[in-house]
N, C-alpha and C positions, 0 to 999 in steps of 0.2 A: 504494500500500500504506500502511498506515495506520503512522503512527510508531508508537504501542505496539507492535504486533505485530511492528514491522522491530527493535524492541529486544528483544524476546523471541525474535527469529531471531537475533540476535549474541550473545545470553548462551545458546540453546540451540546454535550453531555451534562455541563453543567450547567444547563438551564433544562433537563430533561428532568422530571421524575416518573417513576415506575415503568412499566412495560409497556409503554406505547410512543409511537410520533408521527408528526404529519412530513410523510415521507413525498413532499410534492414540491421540495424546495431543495435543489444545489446536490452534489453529488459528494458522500464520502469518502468513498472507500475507492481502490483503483480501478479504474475503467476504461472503454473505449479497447478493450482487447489486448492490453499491454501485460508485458513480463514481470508485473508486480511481485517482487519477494521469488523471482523465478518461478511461477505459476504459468506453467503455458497451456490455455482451451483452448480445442478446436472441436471438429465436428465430432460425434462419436461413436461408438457400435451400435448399429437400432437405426441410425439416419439412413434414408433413403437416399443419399447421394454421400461420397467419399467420406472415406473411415479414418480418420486418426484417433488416436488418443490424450489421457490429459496428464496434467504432471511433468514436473521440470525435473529432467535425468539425475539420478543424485550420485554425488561421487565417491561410495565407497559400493563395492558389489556385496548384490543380496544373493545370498544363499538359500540352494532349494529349500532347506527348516526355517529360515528365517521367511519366505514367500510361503510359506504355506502355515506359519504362522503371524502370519499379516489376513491373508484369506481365511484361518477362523477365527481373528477376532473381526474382519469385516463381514461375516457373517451374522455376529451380534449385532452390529452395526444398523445390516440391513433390517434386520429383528425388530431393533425400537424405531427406526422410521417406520416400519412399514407400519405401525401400534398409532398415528399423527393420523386424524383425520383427511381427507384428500390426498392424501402422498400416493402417487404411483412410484413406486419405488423395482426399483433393475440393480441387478449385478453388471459389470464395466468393467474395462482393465486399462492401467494406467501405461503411462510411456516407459517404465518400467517393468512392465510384463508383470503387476501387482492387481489385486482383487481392490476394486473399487468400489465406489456406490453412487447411483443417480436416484435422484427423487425429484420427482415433474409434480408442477401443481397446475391445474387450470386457471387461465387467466380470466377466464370467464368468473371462478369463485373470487379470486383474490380480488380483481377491479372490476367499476362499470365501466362502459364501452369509451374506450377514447383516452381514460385518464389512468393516471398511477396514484393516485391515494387510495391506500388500502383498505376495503372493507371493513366497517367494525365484526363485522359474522365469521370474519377469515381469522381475528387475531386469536384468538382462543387457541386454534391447530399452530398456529406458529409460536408461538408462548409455549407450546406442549415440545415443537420442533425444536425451538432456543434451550431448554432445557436438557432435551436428549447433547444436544452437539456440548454446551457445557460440558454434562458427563464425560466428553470423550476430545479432552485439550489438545493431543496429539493428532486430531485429523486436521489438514488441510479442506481451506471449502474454496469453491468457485461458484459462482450466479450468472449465470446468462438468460439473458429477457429475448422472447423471440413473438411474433406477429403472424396477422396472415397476411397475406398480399391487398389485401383489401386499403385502397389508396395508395400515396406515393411514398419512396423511400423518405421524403423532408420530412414526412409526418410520423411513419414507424419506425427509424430507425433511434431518434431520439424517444420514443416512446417505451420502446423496452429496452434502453437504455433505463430511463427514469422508474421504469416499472423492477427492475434487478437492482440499481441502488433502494427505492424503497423497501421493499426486502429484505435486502442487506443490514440496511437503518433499522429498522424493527428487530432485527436477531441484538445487534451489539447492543441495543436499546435494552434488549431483554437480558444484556448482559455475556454476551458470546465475543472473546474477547476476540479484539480488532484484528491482532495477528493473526488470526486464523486464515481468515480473507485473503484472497491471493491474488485473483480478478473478479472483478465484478464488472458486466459488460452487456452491452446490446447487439442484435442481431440482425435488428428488422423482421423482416419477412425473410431472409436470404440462406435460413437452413430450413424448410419445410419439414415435418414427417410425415404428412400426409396430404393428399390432393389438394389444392386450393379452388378447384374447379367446386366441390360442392361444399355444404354448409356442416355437417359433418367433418370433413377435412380442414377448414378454416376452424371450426373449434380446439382442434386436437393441435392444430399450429400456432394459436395462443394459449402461451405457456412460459411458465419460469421454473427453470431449470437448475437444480442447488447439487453438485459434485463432490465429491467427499473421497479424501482420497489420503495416503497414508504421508507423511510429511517426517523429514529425516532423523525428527527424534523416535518416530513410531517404527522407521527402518534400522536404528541403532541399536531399539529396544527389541528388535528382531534379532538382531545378527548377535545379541548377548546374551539370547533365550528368554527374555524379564518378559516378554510381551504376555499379556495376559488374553 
């Protein structure tokens, strides 16, 4: 996360109380698809057009006991997301050839049409969300806001932008400490999963998307056996 923006997160922290914010003003956390804290998103297994993965290569090598105990604690992982109201929640693997975790929320629950201020009806599942990722200091997250086609890039690309920082703003709000953060970023329309030709397919393509992924102290705690 970029230092200015972690300094505009302490001076707007401490005019916040409790677990909420109006997440429709200025942006946090690192964005616009940059290598925040070495966090690299791209497209990912399940998209309908080209496959990469996520995660910034780490420099010590993981060992088959150490990757396979990364994969059963990220199957705890995927356990208490999947427990969050709305969470569709997948297995993924990082650019490390490591067990990751995606959870998609419909943009349709989260926002009404057009804007990024969050739902009062949505914050309860993300208060439940903030809590799980608490529990587990050692993941890395990444947020990517994605659209459907419906209008032009001027208008969705800065929208789920805004719509993955407010998101973002809500978890640390609930207390999910900054560093976790790696990117948080917008898409547009320009990763679909599914048809934008029908109404069906435009819904399933408004979505934000929260990536959880193992971060060098969770691979250290691997490669010494501590991982739990």
């Amino acid at each position: 996360m970029r230092k200015t923006n972690f300094i505009a997160y302490i001076m707007c922290a401490l005019m916040v109380v409790g677990c909420s914010t109006n997440a429709g003003t200025g942006g946090l956390l690192g964005a616009g698809g940059g290598a925040a804290l070495g966090g690299l998103i791209g497209q990912l297994i399940g998209h309908n057009t080209k496959s990469t993965v996520i995660g910034a290569a780490v420099g010590t090598a993981v060992g088959a006991t150490a990757g396979t105990l990364i994969g059963k604690h990220m199957d705890k992982v995927k356990a208490k997301a999947a427990a969050v109201e709305n969470a569709q929640v997948s297995e993924i693997t990082d650019q490390n050839g490591l067990t990751a975790v995606k959870v998609a929320f419909d943009g349709g629950i989260l926002f009404d049409t057009g804007k990024y201020v969050l739902k009062n009806n949505t914050k309860t599942a993300l208060t439940k969300f903030a809590n799980m990722l608490k529990s587990e200091p050692d993941l890395y997250i990444d947020i990517q806001g994605h659209t459907d086609n419906t209008g032009s890039d001027r208008v969705n690309d800065p929208l789920s932008e805004n719509r993955a920082q407010a998101v973002a703003k809500y978890l640390v709000n609930c207390g999910v400490p900054s560093s976790q953060f790696q990117n948080v970023s917008g898409f547009g329309s320009h990763q679909p999963i599914a048809d934008n030709s029908t109404a069906a397919g435009r819904a399933q393509n408004r979505r934000v998307e929260v990536y959880m992924y193992a971060s060098q102290a969770m691979i250290d705690a691997a490669n010494a056996g501590t991982l739990q």
